[in-house]
N, C-alpha and C positions, 0 to 999 in steps of 0.2 A: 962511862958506865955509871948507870943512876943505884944509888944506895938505897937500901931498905930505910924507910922512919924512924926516927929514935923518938921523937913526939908523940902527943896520944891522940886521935881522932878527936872531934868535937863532937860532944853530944847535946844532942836535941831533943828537947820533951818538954821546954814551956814555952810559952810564947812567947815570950819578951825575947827570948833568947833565937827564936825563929824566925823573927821579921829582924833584928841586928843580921842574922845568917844571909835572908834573902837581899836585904841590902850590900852582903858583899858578895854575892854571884853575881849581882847586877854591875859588880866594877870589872866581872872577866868575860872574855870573849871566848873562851873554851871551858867549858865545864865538862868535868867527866862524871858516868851517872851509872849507877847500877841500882838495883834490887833485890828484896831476898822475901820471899813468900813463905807460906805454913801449909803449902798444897799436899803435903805427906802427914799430914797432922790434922789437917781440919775436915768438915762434911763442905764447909763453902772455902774456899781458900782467901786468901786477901795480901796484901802487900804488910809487911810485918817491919819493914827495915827502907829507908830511902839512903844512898849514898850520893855523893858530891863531892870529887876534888876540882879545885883550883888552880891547881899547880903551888897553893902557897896554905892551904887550908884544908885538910879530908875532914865533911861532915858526916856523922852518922845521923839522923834522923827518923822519931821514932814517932811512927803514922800511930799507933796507938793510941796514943798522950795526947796527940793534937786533936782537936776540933775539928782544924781549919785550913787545909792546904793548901788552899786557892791561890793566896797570892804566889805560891810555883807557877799558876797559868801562864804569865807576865814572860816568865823565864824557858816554859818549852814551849810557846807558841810564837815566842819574839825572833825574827830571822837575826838579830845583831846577835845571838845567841849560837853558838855552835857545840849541838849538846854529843859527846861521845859517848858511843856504848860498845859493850862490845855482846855481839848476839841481841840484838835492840828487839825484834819480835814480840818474844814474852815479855820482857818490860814496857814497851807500849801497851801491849794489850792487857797487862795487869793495871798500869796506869789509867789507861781509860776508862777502863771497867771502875775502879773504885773512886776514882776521881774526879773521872769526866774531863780528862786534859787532854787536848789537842797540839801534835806538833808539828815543826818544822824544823828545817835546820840542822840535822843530824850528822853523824859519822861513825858507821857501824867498823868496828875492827875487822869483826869475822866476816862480814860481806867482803872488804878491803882484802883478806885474808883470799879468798874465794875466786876475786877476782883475778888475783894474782898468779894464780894456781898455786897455791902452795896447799901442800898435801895435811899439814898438821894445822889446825884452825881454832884449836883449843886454847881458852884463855894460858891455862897453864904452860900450854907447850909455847906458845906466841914471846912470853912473859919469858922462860927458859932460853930461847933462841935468841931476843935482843939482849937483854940485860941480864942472863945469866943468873934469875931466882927461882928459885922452887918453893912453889904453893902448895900448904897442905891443903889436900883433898878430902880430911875427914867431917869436916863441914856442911860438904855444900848440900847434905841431905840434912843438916840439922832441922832441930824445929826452933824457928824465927818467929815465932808468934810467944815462947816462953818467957819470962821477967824474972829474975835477971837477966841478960846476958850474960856471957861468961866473959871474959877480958880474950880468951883464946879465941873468939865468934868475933866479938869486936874489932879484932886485929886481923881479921880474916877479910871480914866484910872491906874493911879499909883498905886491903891492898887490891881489892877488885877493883878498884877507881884509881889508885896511887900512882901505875904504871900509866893509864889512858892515854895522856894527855901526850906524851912523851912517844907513845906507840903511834898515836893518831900521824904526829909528823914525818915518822919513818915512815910509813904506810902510804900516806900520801905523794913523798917524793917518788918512792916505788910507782906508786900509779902515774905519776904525771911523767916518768921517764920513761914507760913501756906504753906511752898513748893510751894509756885505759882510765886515765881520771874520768872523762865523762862519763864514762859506763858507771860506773862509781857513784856518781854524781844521781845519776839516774836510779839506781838502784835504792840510793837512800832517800830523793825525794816517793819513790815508793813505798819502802816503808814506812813515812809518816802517815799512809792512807791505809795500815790495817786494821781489818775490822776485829772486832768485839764477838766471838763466837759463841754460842746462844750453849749455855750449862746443860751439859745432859748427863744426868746419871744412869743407869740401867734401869730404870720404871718403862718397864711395856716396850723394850727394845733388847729382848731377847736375841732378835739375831746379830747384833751389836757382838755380843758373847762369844769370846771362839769354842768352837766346839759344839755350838747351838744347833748350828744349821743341820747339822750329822744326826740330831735328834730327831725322834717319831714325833708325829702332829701333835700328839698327848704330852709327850714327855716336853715337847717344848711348850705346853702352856704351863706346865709345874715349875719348866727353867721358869716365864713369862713372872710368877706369883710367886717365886724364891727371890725375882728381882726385886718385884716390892716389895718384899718384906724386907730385904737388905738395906734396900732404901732406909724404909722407916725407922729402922733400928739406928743404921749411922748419922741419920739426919737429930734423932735424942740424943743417942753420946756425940754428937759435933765429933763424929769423926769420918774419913775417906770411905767410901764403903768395900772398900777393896779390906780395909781393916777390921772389917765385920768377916768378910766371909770373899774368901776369893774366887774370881771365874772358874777355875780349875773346878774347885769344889763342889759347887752350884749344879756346873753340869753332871759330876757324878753321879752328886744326889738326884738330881731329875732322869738322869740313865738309869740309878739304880730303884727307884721310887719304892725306899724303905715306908713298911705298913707299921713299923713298932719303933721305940724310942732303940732300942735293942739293937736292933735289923741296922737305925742311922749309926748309931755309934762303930759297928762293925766297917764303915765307910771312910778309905786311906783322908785322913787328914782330918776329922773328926774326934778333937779330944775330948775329954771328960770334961773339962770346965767347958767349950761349947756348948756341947749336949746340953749340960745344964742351964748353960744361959739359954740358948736360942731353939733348945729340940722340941717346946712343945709348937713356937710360934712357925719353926720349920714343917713339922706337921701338918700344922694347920693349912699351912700353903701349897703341901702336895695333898691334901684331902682338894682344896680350894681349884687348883690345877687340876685334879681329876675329874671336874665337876663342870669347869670352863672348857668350852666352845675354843678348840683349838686356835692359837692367834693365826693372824695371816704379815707373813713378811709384805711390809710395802713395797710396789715393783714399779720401777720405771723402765720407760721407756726404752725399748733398745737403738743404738744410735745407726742411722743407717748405712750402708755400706761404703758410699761416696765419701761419705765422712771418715769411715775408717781408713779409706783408704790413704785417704790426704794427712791424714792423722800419721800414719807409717810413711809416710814418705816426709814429709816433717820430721817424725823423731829421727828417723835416718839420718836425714840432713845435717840435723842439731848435733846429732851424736859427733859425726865425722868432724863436724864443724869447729867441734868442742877438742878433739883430739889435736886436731892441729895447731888449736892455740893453747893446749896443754891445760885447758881449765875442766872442768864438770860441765855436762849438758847444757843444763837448767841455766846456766851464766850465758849460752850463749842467746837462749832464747828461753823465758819463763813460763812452766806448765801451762798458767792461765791464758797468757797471750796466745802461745801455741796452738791450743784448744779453738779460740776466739777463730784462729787465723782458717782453721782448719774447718770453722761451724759457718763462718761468713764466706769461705773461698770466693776472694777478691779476685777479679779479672784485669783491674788497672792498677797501675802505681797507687792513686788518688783513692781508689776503695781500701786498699793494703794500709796506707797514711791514716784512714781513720782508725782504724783497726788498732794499729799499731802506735797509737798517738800519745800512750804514755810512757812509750819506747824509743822518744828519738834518734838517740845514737844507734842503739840493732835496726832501728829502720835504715837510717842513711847507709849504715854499713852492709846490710844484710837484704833489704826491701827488694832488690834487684835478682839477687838471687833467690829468694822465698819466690817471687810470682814464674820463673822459671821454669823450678820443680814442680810446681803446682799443677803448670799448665798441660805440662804432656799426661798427665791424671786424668786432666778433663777428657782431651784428647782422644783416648785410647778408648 
């Protein structure tokens, strides 16, 4: 049973102090790595926090203070490198985005988790189940972009990496004694290939909005010109624009398309310090909206029926598939491949192989059965 730290993390924020750190990740062959962002706090969000344990070292590192984090490259692109995350996703893709890091080599817990089937996948509960700690949760919504930290965020941060290394092991003899390491394997050189999703705030994508679509043509150009305005307001205060002005709201106001400062304030969730802040520029957006050329939802294509068909007899398959080996759908075959499988309908092995080419293990395991199903689809 592993004990909490009685030591204090290492902190990071000059550089002298940064390149002595990178030279000792570079002596371990397991690093464990997390993140902590300002995504509830900022208009653009950013990595606010890097962690790193060693098993002999927990760094905190503070992407603010530095310059220069490059030479991290060395360490998440180097295959002698075995970097553990747990929930890796958002932290690659946070990574890449402000960094530009490319990795390999990985070991997600919660994929491990997923694969296993085990039902609870949360750091917390994971963390609880081996070794018997409980995480405060009052945290993980903090804001990570403020300075100081507090000593209680610090110590927070550190035990998201503390546990890794030590999970990592248990999790993998798990997987290598119920045959699913390769799956595993698979899944995490997968997720060194995710992309970077392009920042979309609500400017000119009203139907975005829940609640939008229920709107008249009119009303939803006034939703369309309340979304800009939101924009431009939380993008000066550098804040989320959900903290200007919520969806909820928005569509009220564009349902109710108050004519007087009066009329908005009468509108549930509309306080007086709004009002004052934002009622005349809110105005101004439903005069604005009253005046624009109703927007047009973009529409694509509808997929067509052979497709769908294949499509349903896929997720069937998946589902049942998934029941008997006690995991989630999506483990046993991923949305995207799915999709793929279902828009290409392969008629040989060797069309299904390419298809299916960044899936080797669900190919060799499953390839046989996918062209099966398929086929009386065509058939019929």
């Amino acid at each position: 049973m592993m004990t909490t730290p009685e030591d204090q993390p290492v902190w990071i924020d000059k550089n002298d102090d940064f390149k002595r750190m990178v030279d000792d990740l570079a002596r371990h062959s397991l690093l464990a790595v997390d993140t902590e962002s300002n995504s509830l706090f900022a208009y653009k969000e950013r990595v606010c926090l890097i962690q790193f344990s060693t098993g002999e070292v927990d760094y905190l590192i503070d992407p603010l203070a530095l310059p220069d984090l490059s030479p991290l490259q060395e360490i998440f692109a180097g295959n002698s490198f075995e970097k553990i995350f747990h929930a890796a996703e958002y932290d690659l893709i946070c990574l890449k985005r402000d960094f530009g890091f490319s990795f390999v080599n990985i070991f997600d817990t919660m994929v491990a988790g997923r694969i296993l089937g085990k039902t609870s996948i949360g750091l917390a509960s994971m963390l609880e189940t081996y070794f018997d700690v409980t995480l405060d949760k009052r945290y993980q919504r903090a804001n990570w972009g403020q300075r100081p930290l507090s000593q209680a965020q610090l110590a927070y941060a550190r035990l998201d990496t503390f546990y890794l290394i030590p999970l990592r092991s248990i999790l993998k003899s798990e997987l290598q004694d119920s045959g699913r390491w390769r799956l595993a394997q698979e899944d995490f050189a997968r997720a060194c290939s995710v992309n970077v999703p392009a920042v979309e705030h609500t400017v000119d994508c009203w139907w975005r909005v829940t609640g939008g679509q229920e709107l008249t043509s009119q009303q939803a150009a006034i939703l369309n010109e309340l979304c800009k305005y939101r924009d431009e307001q939380a993008k000066a205060v550098d804040l989320p624009p959900f903290k200007v002005m919520r969806n909820e709201l928005m569509v009220d106001i564009a349902f109710a398309c108050p004519q007087t400062l009066d009329e908005l304030s009468e509108i549930h969730g509309m306080s007086p310090l709004m009002v004052e802040r934002y009622g005349k520029g809110i105005m101004e957006a439903i005069r604005c909206g009253m005046r624009s050329r109703p927007p047009q939802k973009p529409t694509s294509r509808r997929p067509d029926d052979q497709f769908l068909s294949r499509l349903d007899v896929l997720r069937n398959w998946r589902k049942l598939t998934g029941q008997k080996l006690g995991v989630e759908s999506d483990v046993i075959l991923p949305r995207e491949i799915l999709e793929d499988i279902a828009q290409s309908n392969p008629h040989k092995i060797e069309d299904l192989a390419v298809v299916m080419q960044p899936t080797p293990w669900r190919f060799e395991r499953f390839g046989g059965q996918i062209l099966k199903i398929l086929n009386p689809v065509e058939e019929s």
